[in-house]
C-alpha positions in Angstrom: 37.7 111.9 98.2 34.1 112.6 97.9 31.7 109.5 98.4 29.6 111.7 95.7 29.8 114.6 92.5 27.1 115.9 91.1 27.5 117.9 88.6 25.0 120.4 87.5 25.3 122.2 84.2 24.1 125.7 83.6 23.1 128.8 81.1 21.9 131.8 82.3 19.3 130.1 84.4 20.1 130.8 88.2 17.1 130.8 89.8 16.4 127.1 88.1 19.9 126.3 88.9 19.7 127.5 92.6 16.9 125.6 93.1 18.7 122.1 91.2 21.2 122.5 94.1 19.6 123.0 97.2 17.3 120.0 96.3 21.1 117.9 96.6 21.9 119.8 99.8 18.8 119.0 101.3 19.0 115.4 100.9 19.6 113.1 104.0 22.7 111.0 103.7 25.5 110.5 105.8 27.6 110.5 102.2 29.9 113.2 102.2 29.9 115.1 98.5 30.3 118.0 96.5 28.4 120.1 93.7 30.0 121.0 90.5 27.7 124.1 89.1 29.1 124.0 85.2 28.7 127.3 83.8 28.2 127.3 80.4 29.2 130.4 78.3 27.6 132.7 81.3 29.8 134.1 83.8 30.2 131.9 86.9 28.4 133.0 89.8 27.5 130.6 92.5 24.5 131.6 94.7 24.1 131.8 98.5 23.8 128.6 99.6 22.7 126.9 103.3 25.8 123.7 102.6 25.4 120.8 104.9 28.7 119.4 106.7 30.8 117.0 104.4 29.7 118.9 101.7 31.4 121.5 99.3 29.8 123.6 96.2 31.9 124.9 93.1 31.6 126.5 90.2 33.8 126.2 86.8 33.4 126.9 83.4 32.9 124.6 80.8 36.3 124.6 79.0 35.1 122.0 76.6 33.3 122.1 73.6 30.0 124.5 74.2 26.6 122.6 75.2 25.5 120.1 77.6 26.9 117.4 76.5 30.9 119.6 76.8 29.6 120.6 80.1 28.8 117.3 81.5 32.2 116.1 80.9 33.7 119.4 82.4 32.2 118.6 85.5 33.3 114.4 85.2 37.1 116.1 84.4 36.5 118.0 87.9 35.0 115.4 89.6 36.3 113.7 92.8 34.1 111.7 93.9 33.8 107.7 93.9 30.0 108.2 92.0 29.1 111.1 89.6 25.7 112.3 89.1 23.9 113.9 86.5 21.3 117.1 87.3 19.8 119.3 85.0 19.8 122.7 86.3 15.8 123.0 85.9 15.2 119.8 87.5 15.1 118.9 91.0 15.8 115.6 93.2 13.2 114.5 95.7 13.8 113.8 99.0 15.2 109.9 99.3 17.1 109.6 95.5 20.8 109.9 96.9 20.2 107.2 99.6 18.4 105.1 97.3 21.1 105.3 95.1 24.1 104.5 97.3 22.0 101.7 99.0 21.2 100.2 95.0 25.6 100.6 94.1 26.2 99.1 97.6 23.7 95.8 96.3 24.7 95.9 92.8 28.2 97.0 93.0 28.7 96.1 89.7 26.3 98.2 88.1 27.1 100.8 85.0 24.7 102.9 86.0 21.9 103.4 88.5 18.8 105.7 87.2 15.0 106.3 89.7 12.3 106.8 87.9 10.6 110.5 87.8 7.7 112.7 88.4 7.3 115.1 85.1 5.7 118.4 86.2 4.3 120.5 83.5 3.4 123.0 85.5 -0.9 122.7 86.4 -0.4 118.8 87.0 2.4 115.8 88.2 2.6 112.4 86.5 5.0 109.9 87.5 6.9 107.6 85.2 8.4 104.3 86.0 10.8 102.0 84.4 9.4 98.7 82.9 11.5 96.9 85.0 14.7 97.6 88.0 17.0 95.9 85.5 17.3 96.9 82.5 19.0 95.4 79.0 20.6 96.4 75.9 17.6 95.1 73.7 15.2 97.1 76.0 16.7 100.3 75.8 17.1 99.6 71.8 13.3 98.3 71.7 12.2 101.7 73.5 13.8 104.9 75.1 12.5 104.4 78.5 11.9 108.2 79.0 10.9 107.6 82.9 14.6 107.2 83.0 16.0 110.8 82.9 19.1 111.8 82.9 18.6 113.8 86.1 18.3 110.5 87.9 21.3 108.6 86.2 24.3 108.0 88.7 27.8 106.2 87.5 31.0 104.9 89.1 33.5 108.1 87.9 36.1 104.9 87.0 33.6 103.2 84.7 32.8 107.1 82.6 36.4 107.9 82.8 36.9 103.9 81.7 35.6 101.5 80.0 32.4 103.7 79.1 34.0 106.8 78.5 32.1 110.1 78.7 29.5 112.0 77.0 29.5 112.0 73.4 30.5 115.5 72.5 29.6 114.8 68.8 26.1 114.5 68.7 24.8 117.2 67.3 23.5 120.0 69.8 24.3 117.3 72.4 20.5 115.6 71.4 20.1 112.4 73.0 23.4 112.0 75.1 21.4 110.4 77.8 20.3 107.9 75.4 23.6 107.6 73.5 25.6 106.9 77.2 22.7 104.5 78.4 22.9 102.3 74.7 26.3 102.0 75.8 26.5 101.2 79.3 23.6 98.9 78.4 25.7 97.1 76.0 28.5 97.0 78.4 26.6 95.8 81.2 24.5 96.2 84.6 21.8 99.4 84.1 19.6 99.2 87.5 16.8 101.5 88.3 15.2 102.3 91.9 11.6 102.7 90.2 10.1 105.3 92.5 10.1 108.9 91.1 12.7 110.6 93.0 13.3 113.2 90.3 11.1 116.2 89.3 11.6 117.1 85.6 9.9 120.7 84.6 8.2 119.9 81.1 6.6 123.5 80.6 8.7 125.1 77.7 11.6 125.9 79.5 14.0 123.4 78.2 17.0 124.8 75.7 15.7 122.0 73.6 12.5 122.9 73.1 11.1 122.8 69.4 14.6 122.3 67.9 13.4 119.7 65.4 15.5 120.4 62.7 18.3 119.2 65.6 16.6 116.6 66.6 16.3 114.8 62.8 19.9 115.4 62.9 21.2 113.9 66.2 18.5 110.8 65.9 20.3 110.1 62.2 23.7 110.3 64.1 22.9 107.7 67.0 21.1 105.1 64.2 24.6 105.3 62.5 27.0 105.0 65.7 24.1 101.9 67.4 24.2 99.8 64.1 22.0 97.4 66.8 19.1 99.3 66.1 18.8 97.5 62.8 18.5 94.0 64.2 15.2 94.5 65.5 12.8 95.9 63.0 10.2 97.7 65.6 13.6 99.2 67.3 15.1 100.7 64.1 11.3 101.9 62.6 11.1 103.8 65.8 13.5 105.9 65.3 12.9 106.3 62.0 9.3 107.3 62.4 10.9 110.1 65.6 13.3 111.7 62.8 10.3 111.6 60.1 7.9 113.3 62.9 11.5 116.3 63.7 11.5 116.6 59.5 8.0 117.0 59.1 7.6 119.4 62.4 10.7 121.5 60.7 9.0 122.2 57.2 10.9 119.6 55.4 7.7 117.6 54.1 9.1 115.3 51.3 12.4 114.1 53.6 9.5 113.2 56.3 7.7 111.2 54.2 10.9 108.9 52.8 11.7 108.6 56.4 8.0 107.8 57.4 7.6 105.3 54.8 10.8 104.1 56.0 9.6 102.9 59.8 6.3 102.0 58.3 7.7 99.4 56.6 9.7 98.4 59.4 7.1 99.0 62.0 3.8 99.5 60.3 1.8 100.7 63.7 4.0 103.6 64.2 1.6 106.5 65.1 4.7 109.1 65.4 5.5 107.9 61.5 1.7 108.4 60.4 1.7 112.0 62.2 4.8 112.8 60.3 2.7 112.5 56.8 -0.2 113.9 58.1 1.6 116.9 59.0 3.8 117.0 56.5 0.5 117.2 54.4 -0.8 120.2 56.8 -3.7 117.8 57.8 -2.1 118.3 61.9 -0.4 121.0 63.4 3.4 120.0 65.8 1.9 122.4 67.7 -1.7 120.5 68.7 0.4 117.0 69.0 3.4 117.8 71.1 0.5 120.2 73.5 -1.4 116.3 73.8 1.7 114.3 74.8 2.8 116.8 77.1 -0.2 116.7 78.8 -0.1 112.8 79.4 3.4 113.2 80.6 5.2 112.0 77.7 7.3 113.4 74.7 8.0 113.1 70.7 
């Protein structure tokens, strides 16, 4: 048995993906582990790789249900490692996050999950984002996403996914927010730790399959108010979501559904800016366009 899986999902991107993996081979552990490279609906083709001793690099198809969220738990089926590990195949781990990581399990043993914080790169400039705090609760990931907590940086016990938490939602629609669904739940269920240095580089120039998918978005946010019913026990938590699937309706072309919805999280959270952009451009006062180009540029997202 492996001390370590990570499993890397991929789609037509090897030159990304190539790069995803080396940044695991080059980090300095003792641990002994493998790589899972998940091919998703793309032929499988493992690159040339420089593999470190302990080590081993696969690749498989995703013989689940098509899409990250499918491919994830391809890799968790394949696993055989004590932890599993989640990397994007256009992001990279920074030298330090696997020690880190095993030194955080080995002082909260415990934990559901452990998570680093990250550096988001956008291409002309670097901006790191750090959790709030190095634990973390159910109420605070309901009260806000905590987006410095990607899922490139989240690491489990494989007993706990293929347990008591269970694995990626597969239902969410175009797999939208399965690091958010799978943190709510390990959350609820109990420790999620963070080492809150930025030990993962997350690209945020275009390339992700995600990108500008609103209509998707509205969708899968609707789906993970209805399956956290907790959301509505805190107002500002429930209108915040509410005022993300106004802003995908309005950024979609489907004005007078953002506008129920925007009214919606006003009432529950009457400072929401994301709810007041909705209108505005559901009015063609803003363009999606101008306001996800500002957020970007500060490091954040809708």
């Amino acid at each position: 048995m492996h001390e370590v899986s990570v499993v890397v999902p991929t789609h037509n991107r090897p030159a990304f993906m190539k790069s995803a993996v080396e940044s695991v081979l080059t980090q300095e552990t003792d641990a002994t582990g493998e790589v899972i490279i998940v091919f998703d609906a793309c032929p499988i083709e493992v690159p040339e790789l420089d593999i470190p001793a302990g080590w081993t690099v696969r690749g498989i198809a995703n013989s689940r249900s098509r899409g990250l969220a499918g491919a994830r738990n391809s890799g968790i089926d394949a696993a055989t490692g004590r932890l599993v590990a989640f990397l994007d195949d256009d992001d990279e781990w920074l030298p330090g996050k696997l020690a880190a990581q095993l030194r955080r399990f080995a002082e909260v043993p415990a934990a559901m999950v452990v998570g680093t914080a990250m550096l988001v790169d956008d291409g002309s400039s670097r901006i790191e984002r750090r959790a709030p705090a190095e634990e973390l609760t159910h109420e605070d990931f309901l009260r806000n996403r905590i987006p410095g907590v990607h899922s490139s940086s989240l690491m489990f016990r494989r007993e706990v996914l293929q347990g008591d938490l269970g694995l990626i939602d597969e239902e969410l629609p175009r797999s939208y927010g399965e690091d958010y669904d799978i943190l709510l739940r390990a959350s609820a269920l109990g420790v999620v730790t963070v080492v809150n240095e930025p030990l993962v580089k997350v690209l945020w120039n275009g390339q992700s399959y995600y990108f500008g998918q609103w209509a998707s978005y509205a969708e899968a946010l609707q789906y993970l108010l209805a399956k956290h019913p907790d959301f509505s026990r805190i107002p500002r938590a429930h209108g915040r979501i509410q005022a993300q699937v106004a802003f995908a309706l309005a950024a979609s072309d489907q004005g007078p559904a953002a506008r129920e919805w925007a009214w919606r999280a006003l009432r529950n959270a009457p400072t929401q800016v994301k709810a007041m952009l909705a209108i505005a451009i559901s009015r063609g006062l803003v363009r999606t366009e101008t306001v996800t180009r500002v957020v970007q540029k500060l490091g954040r997202g809708i």
